[in-house]
N, C-alpha and C positions, 0 to 999 in steps of 0.2 A: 170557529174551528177550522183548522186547515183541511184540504182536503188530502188523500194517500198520494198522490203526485207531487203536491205541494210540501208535503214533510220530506219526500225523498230531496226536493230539488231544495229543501233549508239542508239537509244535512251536505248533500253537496258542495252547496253555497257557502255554509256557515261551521263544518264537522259536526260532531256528536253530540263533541260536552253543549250545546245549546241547543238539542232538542231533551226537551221534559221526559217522565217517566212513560206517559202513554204514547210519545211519539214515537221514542226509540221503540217500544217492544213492539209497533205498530211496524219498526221497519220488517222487524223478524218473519212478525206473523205476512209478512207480503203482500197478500190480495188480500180483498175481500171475498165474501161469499154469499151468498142467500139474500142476498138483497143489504148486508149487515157492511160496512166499508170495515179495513183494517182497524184505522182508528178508532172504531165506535168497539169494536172484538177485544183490541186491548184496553178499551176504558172497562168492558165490565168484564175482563180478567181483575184487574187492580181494585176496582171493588169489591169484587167476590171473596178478595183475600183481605177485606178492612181497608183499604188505600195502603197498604205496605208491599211497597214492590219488593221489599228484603225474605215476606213469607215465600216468593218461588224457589227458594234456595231449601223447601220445608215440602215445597207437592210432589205429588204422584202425577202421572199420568191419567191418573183416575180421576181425580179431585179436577187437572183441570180440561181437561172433558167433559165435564158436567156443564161448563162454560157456554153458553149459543154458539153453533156454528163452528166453532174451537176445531173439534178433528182430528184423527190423532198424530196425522200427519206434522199439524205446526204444533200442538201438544209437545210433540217430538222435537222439533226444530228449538222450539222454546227453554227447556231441559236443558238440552246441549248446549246453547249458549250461555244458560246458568254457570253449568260445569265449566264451560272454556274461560270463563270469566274467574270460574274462581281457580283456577288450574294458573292464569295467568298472576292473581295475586299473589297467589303462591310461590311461584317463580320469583316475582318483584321482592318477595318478603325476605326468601331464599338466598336471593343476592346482598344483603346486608349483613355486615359483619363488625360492623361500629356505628356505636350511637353519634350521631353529630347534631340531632337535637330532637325538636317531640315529635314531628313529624316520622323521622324513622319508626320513632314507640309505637305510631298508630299504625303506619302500614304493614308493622308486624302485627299486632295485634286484636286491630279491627276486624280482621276477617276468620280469625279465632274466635272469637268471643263477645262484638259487638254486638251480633245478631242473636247472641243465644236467649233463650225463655229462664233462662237459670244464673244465678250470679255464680264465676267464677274468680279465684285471685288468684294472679299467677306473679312470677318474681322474676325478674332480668338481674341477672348477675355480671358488672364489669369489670375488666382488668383499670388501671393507673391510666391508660390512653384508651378507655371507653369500647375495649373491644368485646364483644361477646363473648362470653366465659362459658354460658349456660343459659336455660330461660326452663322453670318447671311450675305447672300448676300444684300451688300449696292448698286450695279449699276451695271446695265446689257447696253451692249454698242448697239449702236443706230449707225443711218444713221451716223451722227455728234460727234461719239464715246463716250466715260461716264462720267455722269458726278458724284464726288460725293462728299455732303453735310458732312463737317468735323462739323458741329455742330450734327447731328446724331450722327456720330460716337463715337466722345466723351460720348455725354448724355447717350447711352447704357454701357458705359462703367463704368460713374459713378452711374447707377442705379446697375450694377453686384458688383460695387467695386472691380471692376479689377484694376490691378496693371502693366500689362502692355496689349498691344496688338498686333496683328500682319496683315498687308495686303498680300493678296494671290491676282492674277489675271492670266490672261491665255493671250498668243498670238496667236491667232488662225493661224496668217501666220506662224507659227514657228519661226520665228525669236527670239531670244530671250533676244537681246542685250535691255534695257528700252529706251522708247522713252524720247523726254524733256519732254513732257506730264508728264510721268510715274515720273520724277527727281522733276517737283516744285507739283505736288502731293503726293508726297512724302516729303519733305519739310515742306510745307503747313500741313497736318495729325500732324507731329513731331511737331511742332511748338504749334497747337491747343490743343492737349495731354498733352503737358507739363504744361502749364497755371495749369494743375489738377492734376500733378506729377503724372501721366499718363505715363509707355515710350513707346515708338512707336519701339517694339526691331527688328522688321524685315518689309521689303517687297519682297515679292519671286513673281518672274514669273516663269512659268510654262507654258510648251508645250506636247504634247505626250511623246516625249523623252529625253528633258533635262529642267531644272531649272535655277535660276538668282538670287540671294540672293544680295541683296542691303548691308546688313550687311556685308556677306563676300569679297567684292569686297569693302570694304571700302565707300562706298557711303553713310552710315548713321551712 
């Protein structure tokens, strides 16, 4: 294990994207304290929370307080770079206004809906040259999971004069493989679309860390 000097002098050395989850938050939190090193402060942050460094975008001030040594000081510090983080995705998501392939799907989408505890479907609607028409959630998942109304979806799509569209939803359990669920709603959408030469050109799952493209796996 590296020591708090040593993480600083890789991200130096080496940038961000290659240090892990407990070194970067290791940078946030700064020093140590109490005899406790940075590093060791953010490992049992990230277990206190299951190992999902996605639930701080979920705490209180409170909750991580509770943490050794924590404070409310870089408690504080911690938050705020949650927020700026996702303030910045934001921005990134914001500046899109054409799909030019999956990776736009997810940078809008992931930070909607990747992290949530709950399934939602939402729909990207485009013009003939892929521009964004619209984007709205049709079904948020329930005890009885979601349900959704493919005569909606179409009718918005012929009120924009979209030319095609796409389904986005989330697996909360991360798993990412689609259920049959996911297969004859999927089907069902395709089908209803078309009647209005409508295409149905994708449906992506989405989890924190990875994606599921119905298109690319052949499924549609």
């Amino acid at each position: 294990m590296l020591t708090d000097k040593e993480i600083r002098a890789k991200l130096i050395s080496k940038g961000c994207s290659e240090l892990n989850d407990t070194e970067l938050l290791s940078i946030i939190i700064g020093e140590g304290v109490n005899g406790l090193s940075a590093h060791t402060i953010a490992n049992n942050i990230i277990s206190s929370l299951g190992g999902s460094l996605g639930e701080l975008s979920n705490c209180s001030i409170s909750r991580l307080r509770m943490v050794e040594s924590l404070g409310v000081k870089r408690a504080v510090q911690i938050l705020s770079a949650v927020e700026l983080g996702s303030r910045v995705n934001n921005a990134q998501r914001e500046k899109i206004s054409i799909i030019t392939c999956n990776e736009d799907i997810i940078t809008i989408f992931r930070p909607l809906i990747g992290r949530l505890l709950h399934e939602e479907m939402w729909v990207l609607y485009l013009s003939s040259a892929n521009t964004i028409l619209d984007k709205i959630r049709v079904s948020q998942g329930g005890v009885r999971g979601m349900f959704v109304d493919s005569k909606i979806v179409v009718k918005r799509a012929i009120e924009l004069l979209a030319s095609s569209i796409v389904l986005i939803h989330n697996h909360p359990s991360g798993v990412i493989k689609p259920s049959q669920d996911d297969i004859v709603l999927t089907g069902r959408l395709s089908k209803a679309a078309a009647m209005f030469d409508i295409i149905l050109v994708d449906h992506m799952i989405l989890t924190a860390e990875s994606s599921f493209s119905f298109r690319n796996s052949g499924m549609l």
